[in-house]
Structure formats: structure tokens, C-alpha cells
N, C-alpha and C positions, 0 to 999 in steps of 0.2 A: 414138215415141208421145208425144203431147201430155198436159197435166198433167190434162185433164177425161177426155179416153179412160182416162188411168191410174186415178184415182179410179173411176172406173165398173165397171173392173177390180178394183179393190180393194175395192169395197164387195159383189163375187158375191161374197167368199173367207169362208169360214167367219170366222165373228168370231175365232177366236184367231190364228190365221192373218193374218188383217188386222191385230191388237193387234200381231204382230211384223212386221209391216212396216211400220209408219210410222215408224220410225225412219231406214231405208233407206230410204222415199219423200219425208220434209223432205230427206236429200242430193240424192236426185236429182235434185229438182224447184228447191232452191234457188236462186235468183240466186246471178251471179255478179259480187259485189259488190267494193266498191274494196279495196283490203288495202293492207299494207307489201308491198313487192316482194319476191317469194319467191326463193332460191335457186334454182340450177339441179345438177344433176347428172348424173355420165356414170358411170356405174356398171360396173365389168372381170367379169360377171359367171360367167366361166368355165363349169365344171361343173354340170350339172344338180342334182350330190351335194350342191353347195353349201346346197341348198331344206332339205335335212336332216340334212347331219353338224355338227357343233362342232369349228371354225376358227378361223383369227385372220382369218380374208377375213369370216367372218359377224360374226363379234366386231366389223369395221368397220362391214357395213353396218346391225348394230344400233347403233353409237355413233354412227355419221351421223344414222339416224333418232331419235334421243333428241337430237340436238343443233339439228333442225331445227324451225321452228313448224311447228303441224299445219295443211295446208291443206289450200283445201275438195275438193280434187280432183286427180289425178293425170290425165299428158298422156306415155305411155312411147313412144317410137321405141325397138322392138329388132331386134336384127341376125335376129330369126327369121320377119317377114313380111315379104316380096315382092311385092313386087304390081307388074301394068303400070297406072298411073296410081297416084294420092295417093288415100287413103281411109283414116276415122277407124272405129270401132266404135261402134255408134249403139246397142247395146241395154242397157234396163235392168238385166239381169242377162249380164253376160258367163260364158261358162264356162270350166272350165281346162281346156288344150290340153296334152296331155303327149305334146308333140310329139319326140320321140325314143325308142330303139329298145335295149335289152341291161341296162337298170339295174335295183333292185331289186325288188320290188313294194311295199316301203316307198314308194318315189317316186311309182308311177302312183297310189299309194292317196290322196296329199295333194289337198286340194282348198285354192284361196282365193275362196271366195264375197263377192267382195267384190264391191259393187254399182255398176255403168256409171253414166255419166252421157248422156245423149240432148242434155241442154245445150248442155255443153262440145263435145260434139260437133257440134251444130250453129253454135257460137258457131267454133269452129276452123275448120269451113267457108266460114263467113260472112268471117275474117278474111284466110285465104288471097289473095289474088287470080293470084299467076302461076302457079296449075293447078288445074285442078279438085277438089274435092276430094270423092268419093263418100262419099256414110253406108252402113255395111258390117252388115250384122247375121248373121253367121255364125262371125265369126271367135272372136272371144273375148280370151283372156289367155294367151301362148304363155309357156313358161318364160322366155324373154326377160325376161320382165317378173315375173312369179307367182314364180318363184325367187331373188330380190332382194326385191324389193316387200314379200314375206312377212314378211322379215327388220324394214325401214322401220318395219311396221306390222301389227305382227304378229296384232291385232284386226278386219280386214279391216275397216275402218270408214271408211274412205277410198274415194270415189267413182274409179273408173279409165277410161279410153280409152286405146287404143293408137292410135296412126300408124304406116302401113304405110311402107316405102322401094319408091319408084317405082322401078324397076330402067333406067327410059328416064332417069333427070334424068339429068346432067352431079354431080362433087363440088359444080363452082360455084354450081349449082343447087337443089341440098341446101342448103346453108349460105343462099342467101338465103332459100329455104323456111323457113327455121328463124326468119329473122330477122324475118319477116310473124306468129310467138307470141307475140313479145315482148311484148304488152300484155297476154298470160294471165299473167304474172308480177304483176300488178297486180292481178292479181282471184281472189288467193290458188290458183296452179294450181303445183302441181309440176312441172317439165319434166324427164322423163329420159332419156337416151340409157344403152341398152344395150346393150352387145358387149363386144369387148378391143379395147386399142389394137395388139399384137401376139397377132394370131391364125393360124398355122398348121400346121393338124392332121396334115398330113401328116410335117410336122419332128418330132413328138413324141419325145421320149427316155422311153420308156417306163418304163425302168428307173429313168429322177429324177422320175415322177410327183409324189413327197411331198417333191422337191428343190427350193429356191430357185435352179434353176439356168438361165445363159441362152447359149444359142451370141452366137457374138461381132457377130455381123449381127443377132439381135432387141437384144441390147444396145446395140448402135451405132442402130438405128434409135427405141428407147425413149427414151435419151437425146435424142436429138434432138426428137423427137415433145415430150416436158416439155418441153425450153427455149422450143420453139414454145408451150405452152400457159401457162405459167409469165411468158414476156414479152410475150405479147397478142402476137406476132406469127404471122398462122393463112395467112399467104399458101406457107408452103412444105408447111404440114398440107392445106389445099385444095386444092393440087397435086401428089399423095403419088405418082402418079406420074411427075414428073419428077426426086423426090431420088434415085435408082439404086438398087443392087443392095440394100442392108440393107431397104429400103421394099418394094422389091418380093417381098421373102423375108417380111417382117412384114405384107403385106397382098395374099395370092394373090389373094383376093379381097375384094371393098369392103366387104360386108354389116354383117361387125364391126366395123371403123372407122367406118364415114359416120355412125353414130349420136353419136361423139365432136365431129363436123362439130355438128351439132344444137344440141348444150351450148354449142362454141364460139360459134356463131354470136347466142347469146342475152347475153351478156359484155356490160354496159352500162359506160358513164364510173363512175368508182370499186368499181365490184366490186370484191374481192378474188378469190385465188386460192388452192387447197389442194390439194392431192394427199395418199391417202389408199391403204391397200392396194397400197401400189408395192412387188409385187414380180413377178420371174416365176415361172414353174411350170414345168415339163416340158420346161427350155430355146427351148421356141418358144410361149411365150404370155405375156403380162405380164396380171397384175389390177388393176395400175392406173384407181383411180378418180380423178374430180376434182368440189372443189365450185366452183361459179362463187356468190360474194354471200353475205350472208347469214353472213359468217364475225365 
């Protein structure tokens, strides 16, 4: 939706109605103006529970977002959209996706109304060039993203787009996808990748849910996975299939890793680096988050 359709939209809406939305339509409609270059983040966001219990994982990602400048816009890749080709969220109002099954009714009841950007998403498309990239109006804000993000920013005041994970790239391809953003870091864009760096649900030890504990292969493959992130070196994380058996037990499948690809791949000359929330859980998942900049 263009900024004169919007307005013209805006102005049928009962005048009080209107009075609370122009606050939400100067983000929307905003330029996406030159900034300090924004940090980047890869946020381990585990459990759906996270969106509403009192943690030290949430206790993180609220001191992440208090230590971050506020920018004008968020850009999440989470491990919970798939799609065959790249596609961004193009509408003004995204909705929440309470995309899972057995939790409370506490959970499905949260909403985070926090308002899309059509911009950014069309600026993200523009920027792309090796894949297409579709404007999507249907999907929304899957917990991927709404269950962390909440935490961030807790005001929902912050404009959002999601990027989907094309399920056809290559990791190689991920990673250079990611690297064709890099200039939304310059025009005050949050970038987040969401998953775990060790994700597999099958391994779970049920009984150390609320245990810092880790089998000896997600330990062996976490370690390694930091030294790679920690020494700028992403050539043996880019090819997480060729490190053997711990990699392959910490990442059955790509979805929650390839978003940590995303973070990495945005890593400019002097960034700094931090890890944040490093621990695991239920012996086969780590929370591991990391900042790239901005530190």
C-alpha cells in the first residue's frame, strides 16, 4: 500500500480512530534515513513459554533491548517460516501467528500489535538481487519473531518485517543473501536471526527441562559453533554439514541454525562480538544468543 492509498484509508476511519493511528503511520510511511550502523542479532529463542514466563533467557533479551539504540525498524529471519523462494511481509499491520499446538491459553491470548513496514519491505526487495524476492501479505509475526521481539520492545512501537527461509538456497546462499542487507544496518534497521544454534527436539531430556544440561555432542558441537562465531571465522558454520557427528546431532535440521548464518553474514571490519544467554537447556538445545556491533 502506497503512502496516498494509506492516507485516503485513513482519513474514511472515524476521527478517533484516525487520532490513534498516526503515530503508527509516521513509522510506517517513514524514510529510511542514514543512521549509525545498527547492531545485528541472533537471538536462541527456544520455548514459546519464553513470550510469558520470568527467566534469566528473558531477563537477557530485555537487557539486550535496553542496551540497544531504538531503531526505526525491524528485519527478523525466524527458524518458523519456510517458504519455496525469498519473501518479505509487506503489510501494514502484521498479525500474531500462534503458530504451535499444547501451551497455555495464557500464550494464544498475547497479541503484539506492532505495526509492519511496506517500506522496508519493499526497500529489502529492491536491495536483494540473487533471488527474487516476493512481498507476502498473509503471513504476519510467527513466534519466531513476537516471542523475543516482545521482550526487545516491549511497547510494540517498532515497525517489523519478517524474511522467510527459502528452503531451495544452499547454507552458501543464505549467508550471501544476508550479505546483500548489509546496507539496512545504515538506515537504522534492526536485523535479527531467530532460532537456536543447537536445536534438536527429538533428543530432549525431559526430565532436565529446567536443567542447564547438555549431552556431550550438543556440547562439543556449541563449542565449536562460538569459537567459529567469536573468531570471525564462519567457513566451518557455513558448512555445518561437513563438521560430523556432534553438527549433525545439533542440527537435524537447518531451519534453526540458517537464521545464525543471517547475523553472521552481516559482521562488518571492527564489529565487535558478544554472546549472551549461553547456556543449554534440556540437554539438546543451547539459548545461545549473539550481538554482532554496536557493543
Amino acid at each position: 500500500m502506497d503512502r496516498k492509498h494509506f492516507l485516503k484509508v485513513l482519513a474514511s476511519l472515524p476521527l478517533a480512530a484516525a487520532a490513534m493511528d498516526l503515530k503508527s503511520l509516521a513509522r510506517i510511511t517513514a524514510p529510511l534515513t542514514p543512521t549509525e550502523r545498527m547492531p545485528v542479532l541472533f537471538l536462541g529463542h527456544g520455548s514459546p513459554m519464553n513470550a510469558i514466563e520470568e527467566n534469566e533467557f528473558v531477563a537477557g533479551f530485555r537487557q539486550a533491548g535496553a542496551s540497544l539504540p531504538k531503531p526505526h525498524a525491524i528485519l527478523c529471519v525466524s527458524a518458523h517460516w519456510e517458504t519455496r523462494g525469498t519473501q518479505v511481509t509487506a503489510m501494514p499491520h502484521p498479525r500474531t501467528i500462534h503458530d504451535f499446538g499444547g501451551f497455555p491459553k495464557a500464550l494464544f491470548d498475547v497479541q503484539y500489535p506492532a505495526p509492519g513496514s511496506p517500506e522496508l519491505a519493499e526497500e529489502t526487495q529492491r536491495l536483494v538481487k540473487s533471488t527474487p524476492v516476493a512481498l507476502d501479505h498473509a503471513w504476519g509475526l510467527d513466534h519466531g519473531a513476537w516471542s523475543v521481539v516482545k521482550h526487545l520492545y516491549p511497547e510494540a512501537d517498532v515497525p517489523i518485517i519478517q524474511m522467510s527461509l527459502d528452503r531451495g538456497l544452499s547454507p552458501e546462499r543464505h549467508y550471501a543473501l544476508a550479505q546483500e542487507l548489509s546496507a539496512l544496518r545504515d538506515k537504522g534497521v534492526l536485523i535479527i536471526g531467530s532460532g537456536n544454534m543447537v536445536h534438536n527436539l527429538g533428543m530432549v531430556a525431559w526430565d532436565k527441562l529446567d536443567s542447564p544440561f547438555a549431552y556431550d555432542w550438543a556440547q562439543e558441537a556449541s563449542e565449536r559453533m562460538k569459537a567459529g562465531i567469536t573468531s570471525g571465522d564462519h567457513r566451518a558454520l557455513i558448512h555445518f554439514r561437513e563438521q560430523g557427528r556432534a553438527f549433525d546431532l545439533a542440527v537435524p535440521t537447518p531451519e534453526h541454525y540458517l537464521p545464525l548464518l543471517y547475523a553472521l553474514a552481516l559482521k562488518q571490519k571492527g564489529d565487535e562480538v558478544s554472546l549472551f544467554n549461553d547456556k543449554p537447556v534440556a540437554g539438546s538445545l543451547t539459548m545461545t544468543s549473539v550481538r554482532i556491533g554496536g557493543n
